[in-house]
Gaussian input, Z-matrix of N, CA and C with variables (Angstrom, degrees):
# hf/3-21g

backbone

0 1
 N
 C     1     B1
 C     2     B2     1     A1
 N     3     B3     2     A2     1     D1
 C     4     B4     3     A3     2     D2
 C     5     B5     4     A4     3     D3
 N     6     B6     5     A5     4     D4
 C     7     B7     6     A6     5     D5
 C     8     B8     7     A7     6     D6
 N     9     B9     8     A8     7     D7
 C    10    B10     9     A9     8     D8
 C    11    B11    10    A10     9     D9
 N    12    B12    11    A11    10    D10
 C    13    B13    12    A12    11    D11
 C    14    B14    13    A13    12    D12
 N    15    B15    14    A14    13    D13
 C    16    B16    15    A15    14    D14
 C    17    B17    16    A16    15    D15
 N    18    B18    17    A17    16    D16
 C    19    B19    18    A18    17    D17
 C    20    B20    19    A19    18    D18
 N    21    B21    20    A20    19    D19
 C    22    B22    21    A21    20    D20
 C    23    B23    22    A22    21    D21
 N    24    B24    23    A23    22    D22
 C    25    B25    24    A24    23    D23
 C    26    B26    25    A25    24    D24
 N    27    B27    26    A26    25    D25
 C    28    B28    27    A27    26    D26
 C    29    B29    28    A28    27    D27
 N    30    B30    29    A29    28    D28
 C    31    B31    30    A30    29    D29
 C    32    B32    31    A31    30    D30
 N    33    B33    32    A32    31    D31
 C    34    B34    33    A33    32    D32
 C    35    B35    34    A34    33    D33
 N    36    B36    35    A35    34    D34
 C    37    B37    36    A36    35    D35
 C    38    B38    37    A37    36    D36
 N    39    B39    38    A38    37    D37
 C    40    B40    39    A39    38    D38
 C    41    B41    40    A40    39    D39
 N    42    B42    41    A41    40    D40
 C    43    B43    42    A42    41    D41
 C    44    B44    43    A43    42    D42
 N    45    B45    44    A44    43    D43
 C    46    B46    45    A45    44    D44
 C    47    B47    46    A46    45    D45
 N    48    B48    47    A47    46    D46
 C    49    B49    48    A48    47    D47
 C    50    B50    49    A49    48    D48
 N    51    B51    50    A50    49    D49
 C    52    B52    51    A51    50    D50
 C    53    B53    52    A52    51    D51
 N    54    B54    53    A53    52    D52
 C    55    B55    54    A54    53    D53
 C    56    B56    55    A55    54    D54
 N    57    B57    56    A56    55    D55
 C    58    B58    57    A57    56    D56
 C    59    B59    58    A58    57    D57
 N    60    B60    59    A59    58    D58
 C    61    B61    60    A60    59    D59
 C    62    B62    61    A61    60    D60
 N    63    B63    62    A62    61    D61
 C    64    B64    63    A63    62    D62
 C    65    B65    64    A64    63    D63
 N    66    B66    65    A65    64    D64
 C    67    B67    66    A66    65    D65
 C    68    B68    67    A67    66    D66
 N    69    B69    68    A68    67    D67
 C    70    B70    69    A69    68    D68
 C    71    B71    70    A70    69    D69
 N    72    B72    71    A71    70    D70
 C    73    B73    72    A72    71    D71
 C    74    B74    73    A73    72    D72
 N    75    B75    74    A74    73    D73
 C    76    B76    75    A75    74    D74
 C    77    B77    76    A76    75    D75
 N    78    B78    77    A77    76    D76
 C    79    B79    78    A78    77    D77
 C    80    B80    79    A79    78    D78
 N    81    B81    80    A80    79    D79
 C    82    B82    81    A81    80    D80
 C    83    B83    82    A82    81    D81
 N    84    B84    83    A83    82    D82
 C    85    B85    84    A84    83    D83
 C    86    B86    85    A85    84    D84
 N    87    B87    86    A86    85    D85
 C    88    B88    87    A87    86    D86
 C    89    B89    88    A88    87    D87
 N    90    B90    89    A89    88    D88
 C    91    B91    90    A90    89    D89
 C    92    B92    91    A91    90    D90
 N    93    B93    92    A92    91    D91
 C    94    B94    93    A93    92    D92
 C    95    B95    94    A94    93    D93
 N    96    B96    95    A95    94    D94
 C    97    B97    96    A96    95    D95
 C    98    B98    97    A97    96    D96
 N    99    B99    98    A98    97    D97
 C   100   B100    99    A99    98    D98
 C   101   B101   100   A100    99    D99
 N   102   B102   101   A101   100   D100
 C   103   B103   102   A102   101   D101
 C   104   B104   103   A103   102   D102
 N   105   B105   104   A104   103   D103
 C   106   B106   105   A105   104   D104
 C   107   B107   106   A106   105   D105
 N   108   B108   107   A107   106   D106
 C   109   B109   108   A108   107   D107
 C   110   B110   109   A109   108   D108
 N   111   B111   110   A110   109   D109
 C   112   B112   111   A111   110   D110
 C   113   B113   112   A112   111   D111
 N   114   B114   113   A113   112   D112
 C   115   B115   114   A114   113   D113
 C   116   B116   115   A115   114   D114
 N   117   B117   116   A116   115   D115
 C   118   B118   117   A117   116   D116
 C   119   B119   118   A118   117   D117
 N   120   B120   119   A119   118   D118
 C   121   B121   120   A120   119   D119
 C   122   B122   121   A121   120   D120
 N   123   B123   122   A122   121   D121
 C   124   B124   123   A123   122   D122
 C   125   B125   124   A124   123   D123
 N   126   B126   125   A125   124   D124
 C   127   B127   126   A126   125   D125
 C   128   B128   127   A127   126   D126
 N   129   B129   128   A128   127   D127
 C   130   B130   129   A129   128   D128
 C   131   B131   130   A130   129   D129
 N   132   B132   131   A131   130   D130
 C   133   B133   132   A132   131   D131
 C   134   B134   133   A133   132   D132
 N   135   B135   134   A134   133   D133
 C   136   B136   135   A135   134   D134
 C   137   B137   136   A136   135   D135
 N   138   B138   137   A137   136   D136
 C   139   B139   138   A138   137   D137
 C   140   B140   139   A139   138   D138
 N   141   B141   140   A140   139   D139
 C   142   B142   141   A141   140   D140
 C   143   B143   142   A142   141   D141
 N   144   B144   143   A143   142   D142
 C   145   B145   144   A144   143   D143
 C   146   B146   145   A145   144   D144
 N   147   B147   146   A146   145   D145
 C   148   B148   147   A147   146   D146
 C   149   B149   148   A148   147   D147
 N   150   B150   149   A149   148   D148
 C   151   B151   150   A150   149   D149
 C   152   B152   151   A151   150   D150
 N   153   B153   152   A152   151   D151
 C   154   B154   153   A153   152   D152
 C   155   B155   154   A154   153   D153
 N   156   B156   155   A155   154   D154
 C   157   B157   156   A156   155   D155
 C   158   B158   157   A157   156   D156
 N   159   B159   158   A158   157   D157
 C   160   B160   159   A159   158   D158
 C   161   B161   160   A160   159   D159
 N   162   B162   161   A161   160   D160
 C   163   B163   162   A162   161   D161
 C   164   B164   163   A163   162   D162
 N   165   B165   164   A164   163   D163
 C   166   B166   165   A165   164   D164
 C   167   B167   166   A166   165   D165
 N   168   B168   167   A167   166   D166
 C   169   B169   168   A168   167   D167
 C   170   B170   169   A169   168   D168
 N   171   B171   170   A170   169   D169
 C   172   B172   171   A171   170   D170
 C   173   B173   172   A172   171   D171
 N   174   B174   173   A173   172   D172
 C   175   B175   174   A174   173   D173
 C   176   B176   175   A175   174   D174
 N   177   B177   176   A176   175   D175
 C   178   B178   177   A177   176   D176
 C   179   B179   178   A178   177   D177
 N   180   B180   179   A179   178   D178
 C   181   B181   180   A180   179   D179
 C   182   B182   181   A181   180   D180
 N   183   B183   182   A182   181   D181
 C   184   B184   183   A183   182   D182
 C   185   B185   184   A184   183   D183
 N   186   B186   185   A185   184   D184
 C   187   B187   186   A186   185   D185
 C   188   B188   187   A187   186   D186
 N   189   B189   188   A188   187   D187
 C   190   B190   189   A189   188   D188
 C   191   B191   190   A190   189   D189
 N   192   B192   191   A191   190   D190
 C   193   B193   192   A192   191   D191
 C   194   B194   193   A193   192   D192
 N   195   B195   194   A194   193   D193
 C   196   B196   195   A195   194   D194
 C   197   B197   196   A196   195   D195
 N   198   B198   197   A197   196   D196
 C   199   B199   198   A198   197   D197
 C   200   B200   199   A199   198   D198
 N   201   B201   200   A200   199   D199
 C   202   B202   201   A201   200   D200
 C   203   B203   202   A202   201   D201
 N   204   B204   203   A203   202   D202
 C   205   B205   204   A204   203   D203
 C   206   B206   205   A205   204   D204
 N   207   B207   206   A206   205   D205
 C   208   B208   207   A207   206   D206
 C   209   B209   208   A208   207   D207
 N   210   B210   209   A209   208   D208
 C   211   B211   210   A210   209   D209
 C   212   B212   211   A211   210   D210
 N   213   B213   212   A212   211   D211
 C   214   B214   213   A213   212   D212
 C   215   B215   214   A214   213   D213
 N   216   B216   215   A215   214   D214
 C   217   B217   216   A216   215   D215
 C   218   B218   217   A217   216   D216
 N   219   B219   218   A218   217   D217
 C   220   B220   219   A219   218   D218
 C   221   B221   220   A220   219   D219
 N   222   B222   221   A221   220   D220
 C   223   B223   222   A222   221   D221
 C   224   B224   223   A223   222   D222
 N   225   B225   224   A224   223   D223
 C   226   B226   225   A225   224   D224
 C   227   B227   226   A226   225   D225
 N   228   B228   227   A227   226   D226
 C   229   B229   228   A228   227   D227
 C   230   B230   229   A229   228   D228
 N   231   B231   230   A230   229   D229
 C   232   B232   231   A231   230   D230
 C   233   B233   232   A232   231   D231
 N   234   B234   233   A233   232   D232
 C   235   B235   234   A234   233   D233
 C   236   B236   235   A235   234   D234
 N   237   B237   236   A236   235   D235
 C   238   B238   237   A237   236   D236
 C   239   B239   238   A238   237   D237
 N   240   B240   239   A239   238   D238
 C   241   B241   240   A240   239   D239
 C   242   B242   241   A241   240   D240
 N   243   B243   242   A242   241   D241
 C   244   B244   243   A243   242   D242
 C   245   B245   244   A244   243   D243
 N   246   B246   245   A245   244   D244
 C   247   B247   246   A246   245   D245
 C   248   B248   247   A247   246   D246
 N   249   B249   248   A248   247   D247
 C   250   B250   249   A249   248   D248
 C   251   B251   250   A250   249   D249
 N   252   B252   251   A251   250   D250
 C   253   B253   252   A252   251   D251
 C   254   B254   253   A253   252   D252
 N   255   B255   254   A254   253   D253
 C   256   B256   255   A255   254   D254
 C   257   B257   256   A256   255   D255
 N   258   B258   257   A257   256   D256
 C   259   B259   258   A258   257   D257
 C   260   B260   259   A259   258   D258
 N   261   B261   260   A260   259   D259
 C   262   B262   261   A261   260   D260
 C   263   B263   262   A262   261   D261
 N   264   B264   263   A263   262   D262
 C   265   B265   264   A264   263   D263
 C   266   B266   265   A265   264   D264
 N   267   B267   266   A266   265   D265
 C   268   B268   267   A267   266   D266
 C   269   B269   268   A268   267   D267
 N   270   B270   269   A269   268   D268
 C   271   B271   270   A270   269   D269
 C   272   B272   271   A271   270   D270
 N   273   B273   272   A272   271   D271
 C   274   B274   273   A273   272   D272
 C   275   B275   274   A274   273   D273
 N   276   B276   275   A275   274   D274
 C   277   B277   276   A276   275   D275
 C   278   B278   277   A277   276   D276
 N   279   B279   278   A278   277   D277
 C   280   B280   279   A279   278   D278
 C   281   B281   280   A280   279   D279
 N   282   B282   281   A281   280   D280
 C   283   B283   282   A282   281   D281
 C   284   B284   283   A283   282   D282
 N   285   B285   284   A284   283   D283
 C   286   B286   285   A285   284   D284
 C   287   B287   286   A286   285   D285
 N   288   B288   287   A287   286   D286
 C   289   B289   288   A288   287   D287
 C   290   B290   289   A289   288   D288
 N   291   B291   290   A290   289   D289
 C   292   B292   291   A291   290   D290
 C   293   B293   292   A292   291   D291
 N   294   B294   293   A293   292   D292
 C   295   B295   294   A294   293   D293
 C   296   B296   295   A295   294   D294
 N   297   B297   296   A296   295   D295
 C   298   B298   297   A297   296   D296
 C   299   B299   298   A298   297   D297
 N   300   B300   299   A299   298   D298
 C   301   B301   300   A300   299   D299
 C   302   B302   301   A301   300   D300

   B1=1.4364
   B2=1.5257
   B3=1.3570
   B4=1.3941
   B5=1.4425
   B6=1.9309
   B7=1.4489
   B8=1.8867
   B9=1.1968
   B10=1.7033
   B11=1.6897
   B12=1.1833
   B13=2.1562
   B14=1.4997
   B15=1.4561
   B16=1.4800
   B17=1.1330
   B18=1.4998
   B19=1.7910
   B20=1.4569
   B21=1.5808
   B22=1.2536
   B23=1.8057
   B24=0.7374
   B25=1.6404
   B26=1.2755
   B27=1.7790
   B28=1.3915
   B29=1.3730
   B30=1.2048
   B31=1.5145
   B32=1.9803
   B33=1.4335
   B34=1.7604
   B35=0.9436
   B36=0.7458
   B37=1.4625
   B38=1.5008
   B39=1.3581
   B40=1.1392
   B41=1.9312
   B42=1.3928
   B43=1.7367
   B44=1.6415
   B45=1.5226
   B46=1.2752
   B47=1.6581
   B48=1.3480
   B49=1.7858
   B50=1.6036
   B51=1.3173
   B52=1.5502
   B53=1.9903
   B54=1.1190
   B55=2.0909
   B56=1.9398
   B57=1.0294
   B58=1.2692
   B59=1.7664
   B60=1.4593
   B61=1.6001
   B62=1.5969
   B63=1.2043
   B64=1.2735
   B65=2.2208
   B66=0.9732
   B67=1.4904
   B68=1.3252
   B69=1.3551
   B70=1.4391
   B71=1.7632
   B72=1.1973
   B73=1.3316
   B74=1.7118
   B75=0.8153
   B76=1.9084
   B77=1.4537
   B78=1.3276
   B79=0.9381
   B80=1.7996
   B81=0.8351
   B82=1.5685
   B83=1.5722
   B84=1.6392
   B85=0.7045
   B86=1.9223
   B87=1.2272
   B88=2.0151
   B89=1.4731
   B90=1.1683
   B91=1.4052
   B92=1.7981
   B93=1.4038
   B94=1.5296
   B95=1.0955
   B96=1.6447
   B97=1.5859
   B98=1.7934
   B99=1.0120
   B100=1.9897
   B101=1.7587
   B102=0.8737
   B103=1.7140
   B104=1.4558
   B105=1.2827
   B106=1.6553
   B107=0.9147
   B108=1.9384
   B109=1.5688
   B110=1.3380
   B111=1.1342
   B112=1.5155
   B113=1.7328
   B114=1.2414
   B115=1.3591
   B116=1.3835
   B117=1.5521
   B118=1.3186
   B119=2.1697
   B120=1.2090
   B121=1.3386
   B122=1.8236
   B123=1.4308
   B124=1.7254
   B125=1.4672
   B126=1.2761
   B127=1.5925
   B128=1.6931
   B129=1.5878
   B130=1.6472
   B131=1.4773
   B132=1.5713
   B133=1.3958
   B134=1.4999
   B135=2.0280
   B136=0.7089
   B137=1.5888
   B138=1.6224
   B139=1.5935
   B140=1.2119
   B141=1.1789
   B142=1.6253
   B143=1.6036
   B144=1.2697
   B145=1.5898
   B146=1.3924
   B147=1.2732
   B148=1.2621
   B149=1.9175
   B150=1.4344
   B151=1.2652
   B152=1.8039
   B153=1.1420
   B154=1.2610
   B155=2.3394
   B156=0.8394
   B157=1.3858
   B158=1.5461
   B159=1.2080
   B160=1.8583
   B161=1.7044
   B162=1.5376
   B163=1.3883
   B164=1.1401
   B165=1.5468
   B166=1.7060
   B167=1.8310
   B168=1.5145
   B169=1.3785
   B170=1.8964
   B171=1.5878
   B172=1.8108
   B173=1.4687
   B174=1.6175
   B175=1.4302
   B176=1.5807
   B177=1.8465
   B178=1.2798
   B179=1.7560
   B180=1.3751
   B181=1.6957
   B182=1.2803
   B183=1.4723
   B184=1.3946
   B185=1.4969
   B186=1.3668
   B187=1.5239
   B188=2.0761
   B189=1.0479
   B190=2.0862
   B191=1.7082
   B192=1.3687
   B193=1.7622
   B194=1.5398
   B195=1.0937
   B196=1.4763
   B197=1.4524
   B198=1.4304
   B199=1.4272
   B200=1.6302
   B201=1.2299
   B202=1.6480
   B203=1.9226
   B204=1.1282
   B205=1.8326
   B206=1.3057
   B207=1.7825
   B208=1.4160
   B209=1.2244
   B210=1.6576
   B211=1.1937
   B212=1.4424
   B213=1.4076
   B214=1.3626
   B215=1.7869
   B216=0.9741
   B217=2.2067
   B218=1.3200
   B219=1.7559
   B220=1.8636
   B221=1.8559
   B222=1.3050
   B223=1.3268
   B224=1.6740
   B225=1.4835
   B226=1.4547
   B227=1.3490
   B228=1.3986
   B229=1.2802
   B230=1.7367
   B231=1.4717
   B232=1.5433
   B233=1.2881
   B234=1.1554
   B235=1.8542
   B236=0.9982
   B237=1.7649
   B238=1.3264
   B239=1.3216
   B240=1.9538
   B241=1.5820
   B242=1.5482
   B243=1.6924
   B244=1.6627
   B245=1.9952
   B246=1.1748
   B247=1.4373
   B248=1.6929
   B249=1.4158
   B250=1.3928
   B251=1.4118
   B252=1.0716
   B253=1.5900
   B254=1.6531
   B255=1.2994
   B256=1.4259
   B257=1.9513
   B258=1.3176
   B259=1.4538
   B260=1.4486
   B261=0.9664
   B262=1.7269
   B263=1.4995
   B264=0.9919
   B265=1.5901
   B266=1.2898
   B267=1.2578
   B268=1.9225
   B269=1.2740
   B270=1.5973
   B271=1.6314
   B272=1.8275
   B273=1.5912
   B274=1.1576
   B275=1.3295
   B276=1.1313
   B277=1.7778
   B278=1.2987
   B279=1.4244
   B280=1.3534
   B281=1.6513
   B282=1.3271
   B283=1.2614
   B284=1.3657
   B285=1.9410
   B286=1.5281
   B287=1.7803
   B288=1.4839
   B289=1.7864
   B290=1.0410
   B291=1.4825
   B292=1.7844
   B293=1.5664
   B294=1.2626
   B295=1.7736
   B296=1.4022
   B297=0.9669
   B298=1.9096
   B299=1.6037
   B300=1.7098
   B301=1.4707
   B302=1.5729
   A1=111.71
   A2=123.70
   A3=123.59
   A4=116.55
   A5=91.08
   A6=107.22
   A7=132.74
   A8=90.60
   A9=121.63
   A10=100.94
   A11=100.28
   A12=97.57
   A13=97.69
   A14=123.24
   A15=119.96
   A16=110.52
   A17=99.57
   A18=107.45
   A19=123.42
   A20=112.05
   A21=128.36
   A22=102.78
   A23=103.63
   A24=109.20
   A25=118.91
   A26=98.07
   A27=111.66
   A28=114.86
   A29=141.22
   A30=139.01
   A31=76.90
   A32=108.41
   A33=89.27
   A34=149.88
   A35=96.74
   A36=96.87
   A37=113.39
   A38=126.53
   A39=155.44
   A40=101.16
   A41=105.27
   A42=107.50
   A43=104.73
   A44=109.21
   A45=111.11
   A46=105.15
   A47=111.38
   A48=107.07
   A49=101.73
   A50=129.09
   A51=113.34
   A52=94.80
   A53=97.20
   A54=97.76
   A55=85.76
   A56=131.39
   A57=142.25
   A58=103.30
   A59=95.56
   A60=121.24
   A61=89.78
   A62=131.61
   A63=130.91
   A64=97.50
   A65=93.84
   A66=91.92
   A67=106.14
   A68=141.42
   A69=155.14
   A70=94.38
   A71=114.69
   A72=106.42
   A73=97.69
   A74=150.71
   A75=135.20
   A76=91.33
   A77=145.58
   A78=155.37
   A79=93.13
   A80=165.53
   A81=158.75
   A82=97.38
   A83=119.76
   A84=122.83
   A85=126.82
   A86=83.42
   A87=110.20
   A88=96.46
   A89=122.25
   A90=123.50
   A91=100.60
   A92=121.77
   A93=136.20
   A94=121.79
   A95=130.74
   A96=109.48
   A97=123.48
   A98=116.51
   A99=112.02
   A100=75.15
   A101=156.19
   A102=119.82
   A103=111.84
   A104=104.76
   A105=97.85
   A106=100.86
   A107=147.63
   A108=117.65
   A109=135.94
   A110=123.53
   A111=134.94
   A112=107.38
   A113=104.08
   A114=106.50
   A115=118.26
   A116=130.84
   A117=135.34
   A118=91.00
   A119=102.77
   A120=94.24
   A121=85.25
   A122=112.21
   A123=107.89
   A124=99.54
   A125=110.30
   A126=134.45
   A127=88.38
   A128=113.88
   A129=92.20
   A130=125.17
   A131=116.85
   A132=94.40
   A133=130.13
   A134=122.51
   A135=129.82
   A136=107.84
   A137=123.57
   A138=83.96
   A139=117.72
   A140=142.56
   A141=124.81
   A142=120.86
   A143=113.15
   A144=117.07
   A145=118.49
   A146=114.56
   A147=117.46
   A148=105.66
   A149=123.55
   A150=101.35
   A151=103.19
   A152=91.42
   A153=102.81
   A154=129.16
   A155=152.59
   A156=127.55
   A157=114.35
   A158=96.91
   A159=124.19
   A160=106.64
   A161=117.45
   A162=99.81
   A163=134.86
   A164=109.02
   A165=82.41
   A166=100.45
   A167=118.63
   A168=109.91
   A169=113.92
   A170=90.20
   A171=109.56
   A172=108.05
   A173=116.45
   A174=130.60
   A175=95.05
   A176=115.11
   A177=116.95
   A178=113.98
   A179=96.75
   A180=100.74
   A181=120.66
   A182=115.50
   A183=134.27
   A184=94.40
   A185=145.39
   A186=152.15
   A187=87.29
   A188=87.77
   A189=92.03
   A190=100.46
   A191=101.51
   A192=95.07
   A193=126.44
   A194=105.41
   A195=99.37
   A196=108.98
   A197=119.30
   A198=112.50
   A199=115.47
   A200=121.95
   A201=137.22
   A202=99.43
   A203=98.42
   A204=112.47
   A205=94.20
   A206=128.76
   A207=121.39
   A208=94.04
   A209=124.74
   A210=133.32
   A211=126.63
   A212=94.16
   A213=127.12
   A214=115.13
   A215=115.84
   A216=111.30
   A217=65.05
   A218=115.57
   A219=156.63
   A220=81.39
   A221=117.29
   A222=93.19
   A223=106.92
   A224=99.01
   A225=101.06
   A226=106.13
   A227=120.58
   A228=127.91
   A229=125.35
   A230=104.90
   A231=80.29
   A232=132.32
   A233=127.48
   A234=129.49
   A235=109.69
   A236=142.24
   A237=122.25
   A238=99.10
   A239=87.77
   A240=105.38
   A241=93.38
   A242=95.98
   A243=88.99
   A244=104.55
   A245=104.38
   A246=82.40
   A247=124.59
   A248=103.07
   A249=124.30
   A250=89.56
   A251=103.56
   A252=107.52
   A253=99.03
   A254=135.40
   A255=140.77
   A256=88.78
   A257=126.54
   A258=131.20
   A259=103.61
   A260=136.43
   A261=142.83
   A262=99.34
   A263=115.78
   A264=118.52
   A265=108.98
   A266=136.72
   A267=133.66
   A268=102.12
   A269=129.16
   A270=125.50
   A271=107.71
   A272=119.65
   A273=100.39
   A274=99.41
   A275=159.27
   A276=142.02
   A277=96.22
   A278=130.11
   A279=108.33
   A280=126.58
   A281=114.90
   A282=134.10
   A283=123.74
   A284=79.35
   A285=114.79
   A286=120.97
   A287=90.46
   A288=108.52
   A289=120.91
   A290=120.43
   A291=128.93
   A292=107.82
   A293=120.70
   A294=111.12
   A295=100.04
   A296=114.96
   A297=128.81
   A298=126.71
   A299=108.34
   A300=110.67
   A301=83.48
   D1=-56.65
   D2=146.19
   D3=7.73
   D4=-86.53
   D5=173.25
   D6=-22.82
   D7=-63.12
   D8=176.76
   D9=-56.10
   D10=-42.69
   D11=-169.24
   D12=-80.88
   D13=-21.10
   D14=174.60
   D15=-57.70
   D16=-60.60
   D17=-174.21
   D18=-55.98
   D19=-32.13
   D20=173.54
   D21=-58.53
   D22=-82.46
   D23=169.22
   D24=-1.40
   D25=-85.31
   D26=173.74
   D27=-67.21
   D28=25.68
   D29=-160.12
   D30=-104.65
   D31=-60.36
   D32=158.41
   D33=-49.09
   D34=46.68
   D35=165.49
   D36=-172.02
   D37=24.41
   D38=120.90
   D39=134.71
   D40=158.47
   D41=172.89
   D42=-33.96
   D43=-66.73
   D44=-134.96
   D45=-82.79
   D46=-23.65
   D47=168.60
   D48=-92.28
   D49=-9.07
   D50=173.88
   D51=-72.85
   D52=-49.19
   D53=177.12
   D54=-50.49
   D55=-89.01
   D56=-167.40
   D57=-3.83
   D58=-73.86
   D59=-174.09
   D60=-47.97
   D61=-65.68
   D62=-141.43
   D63=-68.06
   D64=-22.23
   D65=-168.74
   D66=-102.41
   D67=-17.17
   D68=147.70
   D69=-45.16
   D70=-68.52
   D71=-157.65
   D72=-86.75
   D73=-37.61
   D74=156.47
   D75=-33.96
   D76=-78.23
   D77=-114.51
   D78=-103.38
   D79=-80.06
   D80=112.50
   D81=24.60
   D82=-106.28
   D83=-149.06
   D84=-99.89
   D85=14.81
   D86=168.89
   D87=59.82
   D88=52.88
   D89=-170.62
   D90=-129.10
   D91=86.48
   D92=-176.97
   D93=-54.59
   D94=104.25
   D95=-167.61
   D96=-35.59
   D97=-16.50
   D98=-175.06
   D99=-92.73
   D100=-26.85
   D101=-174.84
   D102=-108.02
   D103=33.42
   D104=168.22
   D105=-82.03
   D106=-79.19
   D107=176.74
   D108=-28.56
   D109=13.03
   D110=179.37
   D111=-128.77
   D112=-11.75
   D113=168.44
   D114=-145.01
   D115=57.97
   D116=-139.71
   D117=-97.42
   D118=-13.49
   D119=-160.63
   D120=-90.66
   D121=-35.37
   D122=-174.93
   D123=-53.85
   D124=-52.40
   D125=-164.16
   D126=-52.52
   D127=-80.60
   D128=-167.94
   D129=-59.74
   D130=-6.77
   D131=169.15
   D132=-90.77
   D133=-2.67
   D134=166.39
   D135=-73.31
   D136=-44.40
   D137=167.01
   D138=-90.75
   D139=42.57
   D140=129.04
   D141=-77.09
   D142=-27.17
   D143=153.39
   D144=-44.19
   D145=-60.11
   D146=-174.60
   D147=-73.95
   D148=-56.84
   D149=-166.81
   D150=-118.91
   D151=34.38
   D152=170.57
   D153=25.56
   D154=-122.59
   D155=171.73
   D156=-33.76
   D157=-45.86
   D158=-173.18
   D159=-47.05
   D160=-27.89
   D161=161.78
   D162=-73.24
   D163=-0.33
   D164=-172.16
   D165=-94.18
   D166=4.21
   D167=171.66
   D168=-68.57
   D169=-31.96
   D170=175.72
   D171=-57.47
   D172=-68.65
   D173=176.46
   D174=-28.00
   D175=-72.13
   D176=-160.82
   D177=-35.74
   D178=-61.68
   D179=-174.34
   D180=-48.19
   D181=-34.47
   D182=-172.94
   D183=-75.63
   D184=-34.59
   D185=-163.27
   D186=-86.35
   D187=-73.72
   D188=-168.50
   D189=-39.44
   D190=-51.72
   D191=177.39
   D192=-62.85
   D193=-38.21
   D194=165.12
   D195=-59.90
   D196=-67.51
   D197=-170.08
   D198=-51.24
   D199=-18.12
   D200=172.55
   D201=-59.18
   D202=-41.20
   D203=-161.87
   D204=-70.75
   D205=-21.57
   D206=-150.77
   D207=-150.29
   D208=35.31
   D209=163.07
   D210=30.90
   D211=47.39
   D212=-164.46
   D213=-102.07
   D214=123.48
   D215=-169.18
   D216=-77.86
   D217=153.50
   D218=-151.18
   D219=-127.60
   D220=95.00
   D221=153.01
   D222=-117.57
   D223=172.81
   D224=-169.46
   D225=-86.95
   D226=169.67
   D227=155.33
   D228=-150.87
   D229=103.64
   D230=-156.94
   D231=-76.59
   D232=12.17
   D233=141.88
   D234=-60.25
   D235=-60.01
   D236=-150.35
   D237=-59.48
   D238=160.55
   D239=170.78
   D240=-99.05
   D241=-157.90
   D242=176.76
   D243=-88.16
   D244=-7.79
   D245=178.81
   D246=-88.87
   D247=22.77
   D248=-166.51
   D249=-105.56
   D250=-59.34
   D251=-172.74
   D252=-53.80
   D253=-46.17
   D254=-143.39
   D255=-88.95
   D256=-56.07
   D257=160.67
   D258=-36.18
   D259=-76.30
   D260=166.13
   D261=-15.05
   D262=-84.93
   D263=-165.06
   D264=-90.63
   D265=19.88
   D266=142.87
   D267=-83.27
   D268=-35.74
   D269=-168.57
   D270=-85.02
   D271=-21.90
   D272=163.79
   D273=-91.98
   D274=-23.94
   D275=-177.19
   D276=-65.61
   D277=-18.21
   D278=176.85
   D279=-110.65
   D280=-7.46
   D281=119.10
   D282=14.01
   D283=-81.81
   D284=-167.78
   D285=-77.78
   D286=-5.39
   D287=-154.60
   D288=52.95
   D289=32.68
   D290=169.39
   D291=-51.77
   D292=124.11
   D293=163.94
   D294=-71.27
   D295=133.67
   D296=166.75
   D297=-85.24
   D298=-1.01
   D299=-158.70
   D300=-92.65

């Protein structure tokens, strides 16, 4: 599910630079699109590498979509990163006894 709110995310910013992004950062930072939920904290700091302040508008979308996936109200917080947001919504799905796979 992770997975899916990534893509959602990056789906803004169009197909062909979300493919772009995804192979810059495997390729940079050896990070395989299927193991970014397994590495969400490597993952958000490669795009702050890449778009530097400008990720955390990316992070954001990628945070609201997940919480969209888990019918979750998106509130902000302006410290979290995105892996704050992603901790946030694994501890209520499990809460909830949501399966996450």
């Amino acid at each position: 599910m992770i997975l899916k709110a990534v893509d959602a995310g990056l789906e803004a910013l169009g197909a062909s630079v979300r493919a772009a992004l995804y192979h810059h950062v495997e390729r940079v930072s050896g990070i395989k699109r299927r193991c970014i939920p397994n590495r969400i904290n490597e993952f958000s700091k490669a795009l702050r590498d890449v778009f530097g302040t400008g990720a955390r508008v990316i992070e954001k979308l990628v945070a609201k979509a997940l919480f969209d996936q888990f019918r979750l109200n998106f509130e902000e917080h302006e410290n979290w990163a995105l892996v704050d947001h992603v901790s946030f919504v694994i501890g209520k799905a499990c809460e909830h006894g949501t399966d996450l796979r």
